[in-house]
C-alpha angles and dihedrals in degrees: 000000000000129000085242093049096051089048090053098049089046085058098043091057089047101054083039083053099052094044087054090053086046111041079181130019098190128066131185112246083245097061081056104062116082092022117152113248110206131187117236090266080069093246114141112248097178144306129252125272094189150321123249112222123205107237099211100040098036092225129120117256109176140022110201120224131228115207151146101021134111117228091345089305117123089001112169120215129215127170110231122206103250094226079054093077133060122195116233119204104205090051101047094224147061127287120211118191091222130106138228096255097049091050089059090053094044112109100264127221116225108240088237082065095065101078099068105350116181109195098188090118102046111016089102090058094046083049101040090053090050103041085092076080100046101253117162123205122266096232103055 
């Protein structure tokens, strides 16, 4: 067997690999929403209310989490970087490495922010707080 032959079939097994993980890689926004967050202990931390799209680039910048109501009342609600989060399969959900703690501590979004946010003016703090976890910014 070839060098070349042996490359190709590597990376046939990995991308076989990783279709297997992921039955399907795309998801509609609305399947999203509402989806449940969990920390890497696999305790649920909150869901998604929504996702924040950039307009230009097309690609998402933000989830917005859901978290610390009861029923809806008294929900905060903290953007979350998109290449924060990993869906897990067997879960059903997202997994953030972040702890409690450190979301409190996050920089929040006001809920009448949702509709039409611009974050011009604060998307390098939301992304500095988050780069301990390796999070690049959107718009790179």
């Amino acid at each position: 067997m070839t060098d070349q032959m042996t490359a190709e079939s590597q990376r046939d097994t990995r991308a076989q690999s990783a279709s297997e993980r992921v039955a399907h890689p795309l998801i509609p926004a609305q399947r999203v929403n509402g989806a449940d967050v969990f920390n890497q202990a696999k305790e649920r931390i909150g869901k998604i209310e929504d996702i924040a799209i950039d307009k230009g680039t097309g690609k998402v910048a933000y989830a917005i989490l859901s978290f610390g109501g009861f029923m809806g009342l008294g929900d905060k609600h903290q953007p979350l970087p998109w290449s924060v989060l990993e869906y897990d399969t067997d879960l059903g959900g997202y997994v953030v490495p972040i702890t409690e703690e450190f979301l409190k501590l996050a920089p929040k979004l006001d809920v009448s922010e949702l509709s039409g946010w611009d974050d011009t003016q604060t998307r390098e703090a939301f992304h500095t707080y988050y780069s301990a976890y390796g999070v690049r910014p959107y718009w790179w």
